[in-house]
C-alpha positions as CSV (number, residue, x, y, z in Angstrom):
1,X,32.0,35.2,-49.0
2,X,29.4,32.2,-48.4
3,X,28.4,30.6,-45.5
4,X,26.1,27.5,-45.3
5,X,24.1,27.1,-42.4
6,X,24.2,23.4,-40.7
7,X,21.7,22.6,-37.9
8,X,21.3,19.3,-36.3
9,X,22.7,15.7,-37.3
10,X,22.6,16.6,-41.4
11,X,25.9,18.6,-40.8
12,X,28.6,16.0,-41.2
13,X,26.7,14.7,-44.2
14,X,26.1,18.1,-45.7
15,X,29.6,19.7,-44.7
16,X,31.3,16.1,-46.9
17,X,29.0,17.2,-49.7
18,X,30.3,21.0,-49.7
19,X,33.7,19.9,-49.9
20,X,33.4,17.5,-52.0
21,X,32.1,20.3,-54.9
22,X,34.6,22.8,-53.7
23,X,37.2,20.6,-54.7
24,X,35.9,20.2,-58.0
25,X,34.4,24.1,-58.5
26,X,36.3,26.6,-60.7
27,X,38.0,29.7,-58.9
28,X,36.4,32.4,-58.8
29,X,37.4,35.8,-57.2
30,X,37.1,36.7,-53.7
31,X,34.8,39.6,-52.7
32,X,36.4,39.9,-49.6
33,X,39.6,39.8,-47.8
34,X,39.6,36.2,-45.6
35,X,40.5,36.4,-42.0
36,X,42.3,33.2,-43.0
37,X,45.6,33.2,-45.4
38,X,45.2,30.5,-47.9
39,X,48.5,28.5,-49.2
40,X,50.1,30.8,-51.5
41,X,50.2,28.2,-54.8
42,X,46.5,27.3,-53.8
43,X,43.9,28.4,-57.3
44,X,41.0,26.1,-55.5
45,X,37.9,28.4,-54.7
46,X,37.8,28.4,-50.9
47,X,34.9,27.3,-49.2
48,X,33.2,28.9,-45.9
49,X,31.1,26.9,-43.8
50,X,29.4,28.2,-40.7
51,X,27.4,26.3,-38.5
52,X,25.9,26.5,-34.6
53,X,24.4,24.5,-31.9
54,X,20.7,24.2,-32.0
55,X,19.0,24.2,-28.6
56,X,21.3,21.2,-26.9
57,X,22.6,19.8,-30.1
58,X,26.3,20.6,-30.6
59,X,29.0,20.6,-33.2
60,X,30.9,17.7,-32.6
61,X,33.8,17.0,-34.4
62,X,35.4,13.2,-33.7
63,X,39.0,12.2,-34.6
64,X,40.1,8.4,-34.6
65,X,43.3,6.4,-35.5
66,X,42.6,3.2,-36.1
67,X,39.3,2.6,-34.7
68,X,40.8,3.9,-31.6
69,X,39.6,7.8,-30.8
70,X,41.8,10.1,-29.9
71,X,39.3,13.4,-29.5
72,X,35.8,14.5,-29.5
73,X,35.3,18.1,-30.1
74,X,31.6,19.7,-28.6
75,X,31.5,23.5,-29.5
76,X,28.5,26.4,-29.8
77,X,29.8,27.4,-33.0
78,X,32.1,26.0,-36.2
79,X,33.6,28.6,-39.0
80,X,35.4,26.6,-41.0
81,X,37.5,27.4,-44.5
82,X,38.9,25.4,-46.6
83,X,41.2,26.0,-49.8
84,X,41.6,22.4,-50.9
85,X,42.6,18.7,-49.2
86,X,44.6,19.3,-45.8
87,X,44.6,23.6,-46.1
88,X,41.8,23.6,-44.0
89,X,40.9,25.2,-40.3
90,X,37.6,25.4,-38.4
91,X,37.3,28.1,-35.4
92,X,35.0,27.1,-32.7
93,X,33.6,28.5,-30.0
94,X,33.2,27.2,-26.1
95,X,35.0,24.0,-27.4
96,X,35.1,21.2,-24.9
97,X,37.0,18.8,-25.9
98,X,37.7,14.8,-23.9
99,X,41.1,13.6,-25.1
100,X,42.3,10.1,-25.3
101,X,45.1,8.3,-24.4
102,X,45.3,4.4,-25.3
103,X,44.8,2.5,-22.3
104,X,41.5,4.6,-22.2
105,X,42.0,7.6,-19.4
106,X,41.0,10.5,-20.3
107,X,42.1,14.8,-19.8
108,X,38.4,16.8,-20.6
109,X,39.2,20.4,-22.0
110,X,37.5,23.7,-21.7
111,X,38.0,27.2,-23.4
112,X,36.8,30.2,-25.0
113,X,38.3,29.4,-28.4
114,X,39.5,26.9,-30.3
115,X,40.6,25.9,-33.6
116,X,41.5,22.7,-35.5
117,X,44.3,22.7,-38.7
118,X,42.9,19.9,-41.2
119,X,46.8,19.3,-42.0
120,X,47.8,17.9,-39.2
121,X,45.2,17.4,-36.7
122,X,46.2,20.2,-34.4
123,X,44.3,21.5,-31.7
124,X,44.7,24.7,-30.0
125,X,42.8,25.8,-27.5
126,X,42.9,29.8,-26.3
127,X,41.6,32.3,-23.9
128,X,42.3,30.8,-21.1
129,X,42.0,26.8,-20.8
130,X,40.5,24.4,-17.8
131,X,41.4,20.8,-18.0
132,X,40.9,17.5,-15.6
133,X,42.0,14.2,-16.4
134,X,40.1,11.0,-15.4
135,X,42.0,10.7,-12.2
136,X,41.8,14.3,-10.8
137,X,44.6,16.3,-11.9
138,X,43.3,19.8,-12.8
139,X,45.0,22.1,-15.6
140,X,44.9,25.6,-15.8
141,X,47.0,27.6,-18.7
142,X,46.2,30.5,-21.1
143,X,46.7,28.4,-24.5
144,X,46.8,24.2,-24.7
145,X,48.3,22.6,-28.1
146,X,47.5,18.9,-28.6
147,X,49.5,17.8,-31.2
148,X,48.3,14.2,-33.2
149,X,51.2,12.8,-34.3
150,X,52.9,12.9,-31.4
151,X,49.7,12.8,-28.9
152,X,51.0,14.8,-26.7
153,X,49.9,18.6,-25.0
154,X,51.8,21.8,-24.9
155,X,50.4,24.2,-22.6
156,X,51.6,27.8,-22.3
157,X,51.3,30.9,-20.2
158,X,50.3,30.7,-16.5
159,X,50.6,27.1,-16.6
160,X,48.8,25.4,-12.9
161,X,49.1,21.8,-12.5
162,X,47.4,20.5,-9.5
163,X,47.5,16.9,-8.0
164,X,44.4,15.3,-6.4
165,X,45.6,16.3,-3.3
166,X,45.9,19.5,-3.8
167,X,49.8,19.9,-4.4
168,X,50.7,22.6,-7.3
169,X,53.4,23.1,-10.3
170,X,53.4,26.4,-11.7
171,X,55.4,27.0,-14.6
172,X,55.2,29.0,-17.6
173,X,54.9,26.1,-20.1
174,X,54.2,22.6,-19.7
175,X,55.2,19.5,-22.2
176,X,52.5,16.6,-21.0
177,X,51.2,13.0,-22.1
178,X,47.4,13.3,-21.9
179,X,47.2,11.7,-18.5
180,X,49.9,14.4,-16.9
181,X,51.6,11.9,-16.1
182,X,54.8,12.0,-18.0
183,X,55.8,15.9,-18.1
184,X,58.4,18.7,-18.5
185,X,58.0,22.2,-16.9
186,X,59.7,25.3,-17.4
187,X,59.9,28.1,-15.7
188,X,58.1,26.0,-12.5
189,X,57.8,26.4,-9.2
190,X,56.2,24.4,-6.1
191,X,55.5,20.9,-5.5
192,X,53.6,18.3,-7.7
C-alpha cells in the first residue's frame, strides 16, 4: 500500500497529478488487503492518498454546480482511494462541513467521521453529528446523509431538531431541505 503525504495548499494540485498517473499506471498486485472493496470489474491499480492538517491549515474539499457551491468540507485528516474515474471515497476526520442551499442560507455540520463517494457526491457524516443552520435551528443525530443530486439530508438515529425558540422534534429519522425547513419525521415526537 502507498500513501503520499500532502501538507499545505500543494495538495489539490498534487492529489490531480496522482490521479491523473493512476489512471494511466499498469496493475499491479496488492500487498495488502484494502479496508475499501474496489468495483469488482475494476483492473486499474488503486491509488492511496493520505494527507493531514498542518498547524491551522486544513483539508478542504469544495464542491460546486454551476458556479454555485453547494459544500465546503474542513477536516484534520483525508484517506482517500481511488480505483479509477467515479470509484473513489476519501475518509476524513473531524469533518466540518457548511452546506448550501441556493438562495444562499446555510446548515454548518460537525462529526467525528466522515466520508465522501466520488460517484455521486455523497456525504455521510457518522459518530454522532451537530448541525445549525443560518437561522438557528440546531440538529442533533447519530449519522447525516446529504445526498447531491437531490440536495437534500437524511439524518438517522436519535434524530433532535430544535427551533430557535427552543421547541423540539425527536424522531428517529429525519428527511430535510438544507434550511430544515421543508421536512419529514418518523418515529417523532414533541413540538417543532
Amino acid at each position: 500500500m502507498t500513501f503520499a503525504r500532502i501538507r499545505g495548499g500543494a495538495g489539490p494540485a498534487l492529489f490531480a497529478l496522482l490521479v491523473a498517473c493512476a489512471r494511466t499506471a499498469a496493475p499491479g498486485p496488492q500487498t495488502s488487503p484494502s479496508p475499501l472493496t474496489p468495483p469488482a470489474a475494476s483492473s486499474a491499480t488503486p491509488l492511496y492518498v493520505r494527507s493531514n492538517a498542518v498547524g491551522s491549515k486544513y483539508i478542504y474539499v469544495t464542491e460546486q454546480k454551476r458556479s454555485r457551491k453547494v459544500y465546503v468540507l474542513r477536516a484534520d485528516e483525508q484517506r482517500a482511494e481511488y480505483f479509477g474515474t467515479g470509484t473513489g471515497r476519501s475518509d476524513f476526520t473531524n469533518p466540518h462541513v457548511i452546506f448550501y442551499d441556493a438562495p444562499g442560507r446555510t446548515l454548518t455540520a460537525d462529526a467525528p467521521a466522515g466520508t465522501v463517494f466520488e460517484r455521486d457526491k455523497t456525504v455521510l457524516m457518522t459518530g454522532g453529528v451537530r448541525a445549525r443552520t443560518s437561522d438557528g435551528k440546531t440538529l442533533t443525530c447519530d449519522t447525516l446523509r446529504y445526498n447531491d443530486a437531490t440536495g437534500r439530508l437524511l439524518g438517522e438515529g436519535n434524530v433532535v431538531l430544535t427551533s430557535p425558540l427552543g421547541e423540539q422534534l425527536r424522531g428517529q429519522r429525519l428527511d430535510a431541505d438544507v434550511r430544515l425547513s421543508k421536512l419529514v419525521m418518523t418515529g417523532a415526537s414533541g413540538a417543532p
